[in-house]
C-alpha positions as CSV (number, residue, x, y, z in Angstrom):
1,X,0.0,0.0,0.0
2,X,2.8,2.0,1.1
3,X,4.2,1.6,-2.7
4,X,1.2,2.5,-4.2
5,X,0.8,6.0,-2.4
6,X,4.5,6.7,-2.9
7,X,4.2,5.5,-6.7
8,X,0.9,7.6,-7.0
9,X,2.6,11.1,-5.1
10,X,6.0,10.4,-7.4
11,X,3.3,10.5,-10.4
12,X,1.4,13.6,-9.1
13,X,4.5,15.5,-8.8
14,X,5.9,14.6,-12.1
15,X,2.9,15.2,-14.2
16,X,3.2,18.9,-12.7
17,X,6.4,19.2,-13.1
18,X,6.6,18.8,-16.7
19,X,3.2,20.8,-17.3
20,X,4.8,23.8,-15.5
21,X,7.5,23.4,-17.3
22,X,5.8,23.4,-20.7
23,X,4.0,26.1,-19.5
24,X,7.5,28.3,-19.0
25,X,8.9,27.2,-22.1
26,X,6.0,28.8,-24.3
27,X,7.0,31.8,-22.5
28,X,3.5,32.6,-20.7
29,X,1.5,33.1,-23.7
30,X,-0.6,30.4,-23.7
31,X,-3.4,32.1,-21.6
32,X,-3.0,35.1,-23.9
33,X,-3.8,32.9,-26.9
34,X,-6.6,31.3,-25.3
35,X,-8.8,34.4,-24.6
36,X,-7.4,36.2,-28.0
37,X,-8.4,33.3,-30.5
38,X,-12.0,31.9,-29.8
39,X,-13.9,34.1,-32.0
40,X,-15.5,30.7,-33.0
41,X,-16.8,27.5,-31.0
42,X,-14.5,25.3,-33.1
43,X,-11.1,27.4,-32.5
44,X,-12.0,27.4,-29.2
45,X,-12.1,23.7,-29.3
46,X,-9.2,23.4,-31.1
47,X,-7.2,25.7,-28.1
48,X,-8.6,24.2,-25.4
49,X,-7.3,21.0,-26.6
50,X,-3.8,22.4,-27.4
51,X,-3.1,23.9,-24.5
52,X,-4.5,21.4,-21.9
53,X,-2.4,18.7,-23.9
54,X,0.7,21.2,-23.1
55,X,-0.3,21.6,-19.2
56,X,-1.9,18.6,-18.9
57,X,-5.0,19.3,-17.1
58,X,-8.3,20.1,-18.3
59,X,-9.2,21.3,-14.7
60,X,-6.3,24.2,-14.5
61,X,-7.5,24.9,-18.2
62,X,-10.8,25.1,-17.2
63,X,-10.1,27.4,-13.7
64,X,-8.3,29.7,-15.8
65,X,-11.3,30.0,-18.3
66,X,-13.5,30.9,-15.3
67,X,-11.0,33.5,-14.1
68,X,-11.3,34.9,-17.4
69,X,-14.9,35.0,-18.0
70,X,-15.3,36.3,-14.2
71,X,-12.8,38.7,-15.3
72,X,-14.5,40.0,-18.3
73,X,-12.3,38.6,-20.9
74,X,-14.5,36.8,-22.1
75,X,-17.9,35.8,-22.9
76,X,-20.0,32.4,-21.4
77,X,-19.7,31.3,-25.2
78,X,-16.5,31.1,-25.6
79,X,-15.3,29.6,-22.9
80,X,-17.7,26.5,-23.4
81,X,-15.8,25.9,-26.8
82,X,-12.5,25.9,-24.7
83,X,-13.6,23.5,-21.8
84,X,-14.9,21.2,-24.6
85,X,-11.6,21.0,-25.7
86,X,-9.7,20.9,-22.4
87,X,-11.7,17.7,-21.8
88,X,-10.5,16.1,-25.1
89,X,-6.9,17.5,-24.5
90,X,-6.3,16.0,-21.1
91,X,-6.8,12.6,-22.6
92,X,-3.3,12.9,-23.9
93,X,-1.7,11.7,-20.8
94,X,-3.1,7.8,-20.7
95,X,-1.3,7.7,-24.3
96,X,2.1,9.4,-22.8
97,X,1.9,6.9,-19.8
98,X,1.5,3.8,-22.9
99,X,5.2,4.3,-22.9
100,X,5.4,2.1,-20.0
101,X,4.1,-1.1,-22.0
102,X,6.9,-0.6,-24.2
103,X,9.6,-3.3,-23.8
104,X,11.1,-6.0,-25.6
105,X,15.1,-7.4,-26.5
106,X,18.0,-5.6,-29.1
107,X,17.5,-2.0,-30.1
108,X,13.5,-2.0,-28.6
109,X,14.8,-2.7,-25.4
110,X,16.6,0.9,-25.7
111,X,12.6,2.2,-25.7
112,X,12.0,0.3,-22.3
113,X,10.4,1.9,-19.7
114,X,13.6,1.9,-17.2
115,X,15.6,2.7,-19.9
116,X,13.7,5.7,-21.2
117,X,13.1,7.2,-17.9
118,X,17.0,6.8,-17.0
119,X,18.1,8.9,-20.3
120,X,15.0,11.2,-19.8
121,X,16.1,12.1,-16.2
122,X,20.0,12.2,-16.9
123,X,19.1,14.5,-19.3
124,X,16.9,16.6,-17.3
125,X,19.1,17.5,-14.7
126,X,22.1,18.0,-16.6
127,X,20.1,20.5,-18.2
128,X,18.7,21.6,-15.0
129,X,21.6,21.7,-12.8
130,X,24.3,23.1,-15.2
131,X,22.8,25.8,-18.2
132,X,21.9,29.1,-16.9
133,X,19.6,29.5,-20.0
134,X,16.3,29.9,-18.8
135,X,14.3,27.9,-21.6
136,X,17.0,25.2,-21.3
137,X,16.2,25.2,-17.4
138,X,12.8,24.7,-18.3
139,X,12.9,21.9,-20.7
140,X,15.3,20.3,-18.0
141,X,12.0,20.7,-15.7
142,X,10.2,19.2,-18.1
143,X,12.2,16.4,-18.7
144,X,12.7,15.5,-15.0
145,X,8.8,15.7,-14.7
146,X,8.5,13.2,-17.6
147,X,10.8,10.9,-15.4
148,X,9.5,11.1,-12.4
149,X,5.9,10.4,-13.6
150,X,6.9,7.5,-15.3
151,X,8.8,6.2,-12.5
152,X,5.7,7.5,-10.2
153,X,3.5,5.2,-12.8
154,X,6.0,2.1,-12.8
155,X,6.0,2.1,-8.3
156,X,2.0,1.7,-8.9
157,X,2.3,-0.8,-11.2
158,X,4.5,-2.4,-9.4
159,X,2.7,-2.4,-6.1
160,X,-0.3,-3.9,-7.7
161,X,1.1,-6.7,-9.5
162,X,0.3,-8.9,-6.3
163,X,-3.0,-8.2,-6.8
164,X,-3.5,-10.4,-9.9
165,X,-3.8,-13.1,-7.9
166,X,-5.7,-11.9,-4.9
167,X,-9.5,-13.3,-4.9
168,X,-10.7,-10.6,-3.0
169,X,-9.0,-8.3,-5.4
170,X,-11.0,-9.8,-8.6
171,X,-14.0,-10.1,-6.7
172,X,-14.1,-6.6,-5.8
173,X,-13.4,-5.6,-9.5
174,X,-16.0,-7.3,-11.0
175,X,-19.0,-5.3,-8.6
176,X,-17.3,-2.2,-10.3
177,X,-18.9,-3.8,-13.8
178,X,-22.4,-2.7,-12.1
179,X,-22.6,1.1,-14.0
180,X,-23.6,2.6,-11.1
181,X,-21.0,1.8,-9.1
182,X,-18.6,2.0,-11.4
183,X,-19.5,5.9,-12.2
184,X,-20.1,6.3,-8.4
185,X,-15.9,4.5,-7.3
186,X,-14.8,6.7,-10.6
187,X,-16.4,9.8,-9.2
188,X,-15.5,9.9,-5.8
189,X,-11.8,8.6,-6.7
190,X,-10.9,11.6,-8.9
191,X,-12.8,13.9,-6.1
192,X,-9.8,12.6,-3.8
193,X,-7.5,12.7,-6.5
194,X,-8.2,16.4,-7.7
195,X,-6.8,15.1,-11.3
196,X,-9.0,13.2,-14.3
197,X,-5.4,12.4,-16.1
198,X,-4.4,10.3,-12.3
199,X,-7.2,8.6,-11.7
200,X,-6.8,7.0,-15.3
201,X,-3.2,6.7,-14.9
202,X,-3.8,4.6,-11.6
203,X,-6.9,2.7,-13.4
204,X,-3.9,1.9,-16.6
205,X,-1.6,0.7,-13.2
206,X,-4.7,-1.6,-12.7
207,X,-4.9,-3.0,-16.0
208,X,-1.6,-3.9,-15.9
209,X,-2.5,-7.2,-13.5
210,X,-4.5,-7.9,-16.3
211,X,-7.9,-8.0,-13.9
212,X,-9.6,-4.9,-15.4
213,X,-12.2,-5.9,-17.9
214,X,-14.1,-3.1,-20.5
215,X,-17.0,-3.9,-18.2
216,X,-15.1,-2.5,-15.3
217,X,-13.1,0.2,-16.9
218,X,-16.0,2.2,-19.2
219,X,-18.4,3.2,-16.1
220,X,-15.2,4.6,-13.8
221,X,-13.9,6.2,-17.0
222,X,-17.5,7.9,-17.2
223,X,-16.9,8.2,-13.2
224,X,-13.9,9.9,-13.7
225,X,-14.8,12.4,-16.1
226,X,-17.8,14.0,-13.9
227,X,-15.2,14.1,-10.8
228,X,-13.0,16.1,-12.8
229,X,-15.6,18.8,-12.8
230,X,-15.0,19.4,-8.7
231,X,-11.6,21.6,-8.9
232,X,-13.5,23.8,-11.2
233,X,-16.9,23.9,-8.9
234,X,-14.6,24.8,-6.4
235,X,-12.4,27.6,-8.2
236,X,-16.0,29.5,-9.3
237,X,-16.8,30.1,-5.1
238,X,-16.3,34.0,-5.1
239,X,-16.3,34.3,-8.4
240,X,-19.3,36.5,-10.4
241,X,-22.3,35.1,-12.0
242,X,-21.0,34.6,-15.4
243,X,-17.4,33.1,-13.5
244,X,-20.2,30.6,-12.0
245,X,-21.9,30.2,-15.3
246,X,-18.6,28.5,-16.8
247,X,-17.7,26.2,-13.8
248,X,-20.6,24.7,-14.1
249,X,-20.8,24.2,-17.7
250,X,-18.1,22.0,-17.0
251,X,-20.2,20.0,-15.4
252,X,-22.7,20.5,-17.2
253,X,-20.6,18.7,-20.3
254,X,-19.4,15.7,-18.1
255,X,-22.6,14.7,-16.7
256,X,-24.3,15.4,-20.0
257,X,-21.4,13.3,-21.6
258,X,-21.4,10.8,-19.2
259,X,-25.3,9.8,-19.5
260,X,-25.9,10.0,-22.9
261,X,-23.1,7.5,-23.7
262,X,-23.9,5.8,-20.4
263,X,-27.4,5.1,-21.7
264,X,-26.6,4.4,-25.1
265,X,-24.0,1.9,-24.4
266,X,-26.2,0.1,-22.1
267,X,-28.9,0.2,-24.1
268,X,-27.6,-0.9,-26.7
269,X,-25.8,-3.9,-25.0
270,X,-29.0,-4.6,-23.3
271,X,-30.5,-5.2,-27.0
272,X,-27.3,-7.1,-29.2
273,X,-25.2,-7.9,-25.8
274,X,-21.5,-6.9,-26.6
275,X,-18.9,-9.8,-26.5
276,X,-16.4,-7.7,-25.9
277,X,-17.5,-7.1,-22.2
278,X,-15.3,-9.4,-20.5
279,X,-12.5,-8.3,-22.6
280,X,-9.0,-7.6,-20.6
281,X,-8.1,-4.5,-21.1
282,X,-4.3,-2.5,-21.3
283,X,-3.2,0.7,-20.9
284,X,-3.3,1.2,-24.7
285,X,-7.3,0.2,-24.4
286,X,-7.6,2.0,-21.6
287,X,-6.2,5.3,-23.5
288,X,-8.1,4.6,-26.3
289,X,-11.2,4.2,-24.5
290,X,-11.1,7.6,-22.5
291,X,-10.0,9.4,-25.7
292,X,-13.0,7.7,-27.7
293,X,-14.8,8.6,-24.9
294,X,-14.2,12.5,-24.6
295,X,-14.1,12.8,-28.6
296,X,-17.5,11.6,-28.3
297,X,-19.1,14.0,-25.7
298,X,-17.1,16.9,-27.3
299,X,-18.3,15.9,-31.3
300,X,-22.3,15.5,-29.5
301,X,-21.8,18.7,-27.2
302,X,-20.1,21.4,-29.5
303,X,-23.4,21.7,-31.5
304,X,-25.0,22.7,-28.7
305,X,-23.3,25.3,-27.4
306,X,-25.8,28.1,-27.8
307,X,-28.2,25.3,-25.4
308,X,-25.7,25.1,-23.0
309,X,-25.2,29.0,-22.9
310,X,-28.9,29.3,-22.8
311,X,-29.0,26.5,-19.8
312,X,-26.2,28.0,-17.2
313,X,-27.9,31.8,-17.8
314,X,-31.4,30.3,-16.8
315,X,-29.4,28.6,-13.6
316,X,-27.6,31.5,-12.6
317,X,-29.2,34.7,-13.8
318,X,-28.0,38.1,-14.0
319,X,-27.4,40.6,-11.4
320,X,-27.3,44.4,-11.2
321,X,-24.1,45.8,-13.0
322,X,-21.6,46.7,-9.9
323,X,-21.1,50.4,-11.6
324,X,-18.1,52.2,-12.1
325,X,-15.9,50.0,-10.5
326,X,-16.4,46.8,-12.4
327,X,-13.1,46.8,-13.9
328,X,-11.6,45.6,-10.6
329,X,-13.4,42.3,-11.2
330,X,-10.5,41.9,-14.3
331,X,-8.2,41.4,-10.8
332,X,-8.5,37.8,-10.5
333,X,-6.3,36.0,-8.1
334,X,-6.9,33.0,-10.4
335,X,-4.2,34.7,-13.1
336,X,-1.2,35.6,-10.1
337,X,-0.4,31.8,-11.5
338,X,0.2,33.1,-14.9
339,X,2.0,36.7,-14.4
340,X,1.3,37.7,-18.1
341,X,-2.0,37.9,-18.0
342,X,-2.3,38.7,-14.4
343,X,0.2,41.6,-15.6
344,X,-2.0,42.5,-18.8
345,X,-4.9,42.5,-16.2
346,X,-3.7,45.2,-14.4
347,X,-2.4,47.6,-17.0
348,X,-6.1,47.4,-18.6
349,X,-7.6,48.4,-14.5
350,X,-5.1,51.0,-14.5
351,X,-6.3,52.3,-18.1
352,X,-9.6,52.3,-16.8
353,X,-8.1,54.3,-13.5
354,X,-6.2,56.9,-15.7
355,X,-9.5,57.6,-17.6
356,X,-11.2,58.2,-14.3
357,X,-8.8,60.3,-12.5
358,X,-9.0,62.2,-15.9
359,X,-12.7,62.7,-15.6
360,X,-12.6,63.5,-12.2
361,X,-9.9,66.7,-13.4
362,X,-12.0,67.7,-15.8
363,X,-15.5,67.8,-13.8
364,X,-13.8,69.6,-11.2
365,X,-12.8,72.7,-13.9
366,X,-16.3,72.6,-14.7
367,X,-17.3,73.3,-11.4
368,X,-15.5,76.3,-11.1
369,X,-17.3,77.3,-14.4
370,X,-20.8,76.5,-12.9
371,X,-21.4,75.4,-9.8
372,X,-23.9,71.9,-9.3
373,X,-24.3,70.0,-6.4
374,X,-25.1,66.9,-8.2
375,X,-21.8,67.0,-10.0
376,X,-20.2,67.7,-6.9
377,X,-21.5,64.8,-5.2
378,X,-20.5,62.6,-8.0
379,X,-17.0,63.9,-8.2
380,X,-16.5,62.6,-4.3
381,X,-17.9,59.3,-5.4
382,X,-15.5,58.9,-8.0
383,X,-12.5,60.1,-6.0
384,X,-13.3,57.6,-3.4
385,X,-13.2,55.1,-6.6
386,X,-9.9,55.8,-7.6
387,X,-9.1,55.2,-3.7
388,X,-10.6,51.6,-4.2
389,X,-8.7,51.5,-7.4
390,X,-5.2,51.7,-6.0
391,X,-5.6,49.7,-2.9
392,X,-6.7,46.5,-5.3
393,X,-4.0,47.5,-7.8
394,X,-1.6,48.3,-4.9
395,X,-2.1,44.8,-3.0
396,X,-2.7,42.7,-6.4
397,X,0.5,44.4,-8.1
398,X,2.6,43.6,-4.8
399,X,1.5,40.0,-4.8
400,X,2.2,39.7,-8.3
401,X,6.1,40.6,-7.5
402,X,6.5,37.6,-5.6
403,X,5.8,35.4,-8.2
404,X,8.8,34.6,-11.1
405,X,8.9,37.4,-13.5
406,X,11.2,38.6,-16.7
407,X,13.1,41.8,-16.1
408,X,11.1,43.4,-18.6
409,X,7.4,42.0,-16.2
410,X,9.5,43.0,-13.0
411,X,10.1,46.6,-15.2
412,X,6.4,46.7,-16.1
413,X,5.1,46.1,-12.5
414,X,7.1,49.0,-10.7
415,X,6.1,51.5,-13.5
416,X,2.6,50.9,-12.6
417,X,3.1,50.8,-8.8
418,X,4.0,54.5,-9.3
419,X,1.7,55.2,-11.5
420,X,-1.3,54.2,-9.2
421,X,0.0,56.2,-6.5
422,X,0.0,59.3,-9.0
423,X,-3.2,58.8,-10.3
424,X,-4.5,58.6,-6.8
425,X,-3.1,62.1,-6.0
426,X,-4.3,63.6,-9.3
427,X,-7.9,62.4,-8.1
428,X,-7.6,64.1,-4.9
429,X,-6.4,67.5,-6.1
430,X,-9.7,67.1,-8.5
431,X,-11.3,67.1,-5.5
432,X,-9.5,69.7,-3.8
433,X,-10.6,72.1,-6.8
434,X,-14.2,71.0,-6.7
435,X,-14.3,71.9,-3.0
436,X,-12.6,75.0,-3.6
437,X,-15.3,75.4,-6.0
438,X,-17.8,75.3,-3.8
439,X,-16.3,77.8,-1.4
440,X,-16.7,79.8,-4.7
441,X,-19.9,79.3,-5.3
442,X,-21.3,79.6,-1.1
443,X,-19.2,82.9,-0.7
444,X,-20.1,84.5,-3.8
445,X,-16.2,84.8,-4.7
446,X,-15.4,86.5,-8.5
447,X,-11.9,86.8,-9.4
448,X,-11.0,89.9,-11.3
449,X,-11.1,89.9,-15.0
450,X,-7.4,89.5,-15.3
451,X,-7.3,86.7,-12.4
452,X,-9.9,85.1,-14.4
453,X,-7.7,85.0,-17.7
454,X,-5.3,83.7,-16.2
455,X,-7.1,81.2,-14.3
456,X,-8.1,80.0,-17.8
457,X,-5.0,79.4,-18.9
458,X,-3.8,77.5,-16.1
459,X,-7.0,75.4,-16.7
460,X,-5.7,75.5,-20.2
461,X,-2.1,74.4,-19.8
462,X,-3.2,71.7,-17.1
463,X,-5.8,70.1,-19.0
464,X,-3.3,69.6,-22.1
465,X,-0.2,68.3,-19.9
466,X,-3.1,65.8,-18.2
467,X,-4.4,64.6,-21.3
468,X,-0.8,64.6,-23.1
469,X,0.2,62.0,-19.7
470,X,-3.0,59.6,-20.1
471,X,-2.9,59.4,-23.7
472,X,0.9,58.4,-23.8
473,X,0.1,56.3,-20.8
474,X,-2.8,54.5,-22.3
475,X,-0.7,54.2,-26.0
476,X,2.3,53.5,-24.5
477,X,3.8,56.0,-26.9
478,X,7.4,56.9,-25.3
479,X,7.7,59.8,-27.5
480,X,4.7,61.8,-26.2
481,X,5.5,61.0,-22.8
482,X,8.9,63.4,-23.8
483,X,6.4,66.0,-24.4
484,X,5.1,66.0,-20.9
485,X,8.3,67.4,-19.0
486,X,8.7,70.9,-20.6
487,X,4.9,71.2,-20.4
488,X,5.7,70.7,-16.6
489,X,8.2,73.3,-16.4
490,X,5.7,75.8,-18.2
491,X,3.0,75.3,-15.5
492,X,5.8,75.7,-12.6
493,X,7.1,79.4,-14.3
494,X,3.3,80.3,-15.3
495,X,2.1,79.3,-11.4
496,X,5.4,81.3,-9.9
497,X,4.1,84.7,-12.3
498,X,0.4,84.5,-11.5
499,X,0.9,84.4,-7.9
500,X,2.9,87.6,-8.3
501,X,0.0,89.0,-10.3
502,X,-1.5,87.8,-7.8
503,X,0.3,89.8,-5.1
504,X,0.6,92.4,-7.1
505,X,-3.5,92.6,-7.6
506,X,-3.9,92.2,-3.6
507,X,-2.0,95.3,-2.8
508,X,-3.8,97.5,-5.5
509,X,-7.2,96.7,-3.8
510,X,-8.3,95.0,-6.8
511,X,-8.6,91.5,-4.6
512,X,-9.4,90.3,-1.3
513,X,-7.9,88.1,1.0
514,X,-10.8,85.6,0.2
515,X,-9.4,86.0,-3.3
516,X,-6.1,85.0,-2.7
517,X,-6.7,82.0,-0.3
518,X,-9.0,80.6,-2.8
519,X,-6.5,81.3,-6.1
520,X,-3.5,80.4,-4.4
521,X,-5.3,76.5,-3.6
522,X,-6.2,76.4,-7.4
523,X,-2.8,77.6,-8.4
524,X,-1.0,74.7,-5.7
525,X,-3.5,72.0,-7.3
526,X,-2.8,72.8,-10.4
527,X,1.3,72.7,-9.9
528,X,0.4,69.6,-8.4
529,X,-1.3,67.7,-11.1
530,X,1.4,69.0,-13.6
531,X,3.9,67.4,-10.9
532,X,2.0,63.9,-11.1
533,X,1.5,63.9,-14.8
534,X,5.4,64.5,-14.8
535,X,6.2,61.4,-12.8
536,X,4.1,59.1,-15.0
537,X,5.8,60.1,-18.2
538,X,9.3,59.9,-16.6
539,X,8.0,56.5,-15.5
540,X,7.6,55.5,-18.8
541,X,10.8,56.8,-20.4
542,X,13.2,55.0,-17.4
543,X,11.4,52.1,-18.1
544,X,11.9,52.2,-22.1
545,X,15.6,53.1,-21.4
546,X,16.0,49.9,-18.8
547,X,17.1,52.4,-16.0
548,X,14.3,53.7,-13.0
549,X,16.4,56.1,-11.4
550,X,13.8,59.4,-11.5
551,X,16.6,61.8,-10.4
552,X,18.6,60.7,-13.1
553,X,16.6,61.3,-15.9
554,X,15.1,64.9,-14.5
555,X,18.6,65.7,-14.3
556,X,19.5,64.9,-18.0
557,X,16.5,66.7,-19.3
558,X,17.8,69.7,-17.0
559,X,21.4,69.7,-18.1
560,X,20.1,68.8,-21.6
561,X,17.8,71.4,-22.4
562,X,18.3,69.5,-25.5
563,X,16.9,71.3,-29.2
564,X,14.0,69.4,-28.9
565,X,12.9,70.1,-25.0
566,X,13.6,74.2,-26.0
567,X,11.9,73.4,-28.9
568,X,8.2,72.2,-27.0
569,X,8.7,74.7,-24.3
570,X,9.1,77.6,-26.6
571,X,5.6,76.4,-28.3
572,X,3.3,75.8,-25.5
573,X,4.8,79.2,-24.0
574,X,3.1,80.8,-27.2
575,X,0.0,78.6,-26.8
576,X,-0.6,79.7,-23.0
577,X,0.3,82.9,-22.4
578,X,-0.9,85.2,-19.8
């Protein structure tokens, strides 16, 4: 018994091993692909089976589906097509563990089983131990996984090879050959088991005694495939509605699966009785049959898809949209796993934040235009949105550095750690200005005509350097974020003048103290933006030029003062002039 667990944990090990490894060797894009190319039920077949062949397991292809459909990356539809395929794709395991059959005298007995895994693992940690490569570190992983899985699926067969003569043994196999049962043993064993591709690799271990019989085998292969539904029942609790909607369609495809070919098979038999019953069965048959098996349900099933769709949104119907701060759904912990598209995940939230703290900048200049109450109150909702924004983009960006990430991720994450942190600030100076405009609008406070002009421009200059940031934030584009820092330096010199205009305008008796309080806040707020909108595009030029040192580059740009810098200065100091 002892064996047999130790053979089974080596087997568990090694078949995640080498998935993760495949998974590191196509360089993380394999979730990117999957939620990028299923514009159609049959390509999302087609990728579900390709990529759960790669990471062997239809239930991590599956969880990931349901983190992108709870995510909103994609619709109940498409992700039917993909779990259709990741149960068809996870089939490829029984064929890989066939190897173990293999054996023979001369030049086959260099494809043995003992044989095969000693190369395999010689290999594999030659490659592991001794190239710094990263892809070659990888495929050492993978084949070391391949090893160990095949040794894990030699202990078990091993450990039951007594068995073939026990009576109690046989006995007990042949009340499996009731459907029922059979389904009920194959259910609850891959429950335990967590994995579909185990349980059949133990049940090929079995056939090796040469004990199990089709009758035996084809109800805890049905068995098996509904109990390969429970990791992905149990990834959907906490998810949304439609993250629900997909685990169960899972499910919803194995139980379906499983009866309709239950019932026809038995009926069937029940009418012609099949001689092939009683037939012994290897782990070739045993491969075969879960692969017939699962090429079946997904030929009957992808037909219906539009049924299915229609089925899970009658079991789990809609709820009220969660507003303006559904985009922090996209933060699934189910993608920290796979940092490219937990990455990708959070530079789309922060897109969604950038516009927002945008917004909030520009319904706060209103306000100072005309004063609303309604518009006010909305503007301190949305601030205390962009709050919520970088305290889930703060914590999920910090757990997504402990994971293993490419200098060019690790790059990517700390540019959006500060860029959270200055989008927050921008939101809270928008609502600085909107209070200030509503000290306006209470106290009756009109800024001379000149104050007012100059206000304007500030506005002016402050909404262009703010949209110049987002836009080359949201694009990307490297080259407008160069724009963005002589920009800056305009708003610094044209704040510094007005509050002498300022000053000067106090002690003429053309304003008031109430005057200057309030136009000295908007002046500050302003600098302030222009300050923030300054960090983000230096952000993204450090990170383009592989270096984060901040001092550094407002340094260069100040000793610079290259021809293009004098250049943008010289034309938005014609554009706001005051």
């Amino acid at each position: 018994m002892i064996s047999l667990f130790g053979g089974l944990a080596l087997f568990l090990f090694g078949m995640t091993l080498m998935g993760d490894g495949l998974k590191k060797v196509a360089g993380n894009k394999l979730e990117i692909i999957l939620y990028r190319l299923t514009s159609t039920p049959l390509k999302g077949v087609l990728l579900g089976t390709g990529v759960t062949a790669v990471i062997q397991s239809s239930s991590a292809t599956s969880v990931m589906v349901v983190g992108f459909v709870n995510s909103g990356m994609m619709q109940v539809r498409q992700a039917i097509g993909i779990v259709l395929g990741s149960i068809l794709g996870t089939s490829i395991t029984g064929w890989i563990l066939c190897l173990s059959d293999i054996s023979g005298s001369g030049w086959v007995s260099l494809l043995s089983t003992a044989t095969l895994t000693g190369i395999v693992a010689v290999i594999g940690i030659v490659l592991r131990m001794f190239c710094k490569d990263q892809v070659k570190h990888h495929i050492g992983n993978i084949l070391l996984g391949f090893a160990v899985l095949m040794y894990g699926m030699s202990a078990m067969s091993g450990a039951v090879a007594p068995l073939k003569d026990s009576e109690a043994f046989i006995s007990l196999l042949t009340r499996f050959s009731n459907p029922l049962l059979g389904v009920l043993v194959g259910t609850v064993f891959t429950c335990i088991l967590q994995s579909a591709s185990a349980a059949v690799g133990i049940l090929q271990a079995l056939a090796i005694t040469g004990t199990i019989t089709f009758s035996v085998a084809f109800p805890i292969i049905l068995g098996i495939a509904i109990g390969a539904a429970v990791p992905v029942l149990l990834s959907s609790l906490g998810a949304s509605v439609k993250g629900k909607r997909t685990a169960y369609v899972y499910l919803l495809i194995d139980v379906i699966g499983a009866a309709f070919w239950g019932v026809v098979f038995y009926a069937v038999n029940a009418a012609v009785h099949f001689p092939f019953l009683n037939t012994t069965m290897t782990t070739v048959t045993i491969a075969l049959l879960n692969t017939i098996f699962r090429f079946g349900t997904v030929l009957l099933l992808t037909p219906l898809i539009p049924m299915l769709e229609r089925l899970v949104n009658v079991l789990f119907p809609d709820k009220a949209a969660s507003g303006a701060l559904a985009d922090i759904d996209r933060l699934e912990e189910r993608f920290l796993t796979h940092p490219a598209l937990a990455i990708e995940q959070s530079r789309l939230t922060i897109d969604s934040m950038a516009r927002q703290a945008q917004n909030n900048i520009l319904t706060a200049f209103s306000l100072l235009e005309k004063f609303d109450d309604d518009r006010f109150a909305a503007l301190q909702e949305d601030e205390e949105a962009i709050d919520h924004y970088e305290d889930k983009l703060g914590t999920y960006l910090i757990k997504i550095t402990s994971k293993e990430l490419t200098p060019r991720q690790t790059a990517d994450v700390s540019k959006y750690l500060h860029t959270i942190s200055d989008l927050e600030r921008i939101s809270d100076h928008s609502l600085n200005i909107g209070e200030t405009a509503q000290e306006l609008y209470t106290k009756r406070i009109v800024f001379s005509p000149a104050g007012s002009r100059e206000l304007r421009v500030m506005l002016s200059a402050v909404t262009r350097i703010l949209e110049l940031t987002i836009s080359a934030f949201l694009n990307n584009d490297v080259d407008a974020a160069y724009r963005v820092e002589p920009l800056e330096e305009l708003i610094d010199n044209l704040c510094d003048e007005m509050k002498l205009h300022h000053i000067d305008r106090l002690q003429s008796g053309e304003c008031t103290l109430n005057h200057g309080f309030a136009f000295n806040d908007l002046l500050t707020n302003c600098e302030r933006v222009s300050d923030h909108c300054s960090n983000i595009a230096v952000a993204m030029i450090e990170l383009e030029s592989e270096s984060f040192d901040t001092h550094e580059y407002i340094n260069s740009v100040m000793a610079m003062h290259s021809h293009s810098f004098d250049k943008y200065y010289a034309e938005y100091s014609k554009e706001f002039q005051i």
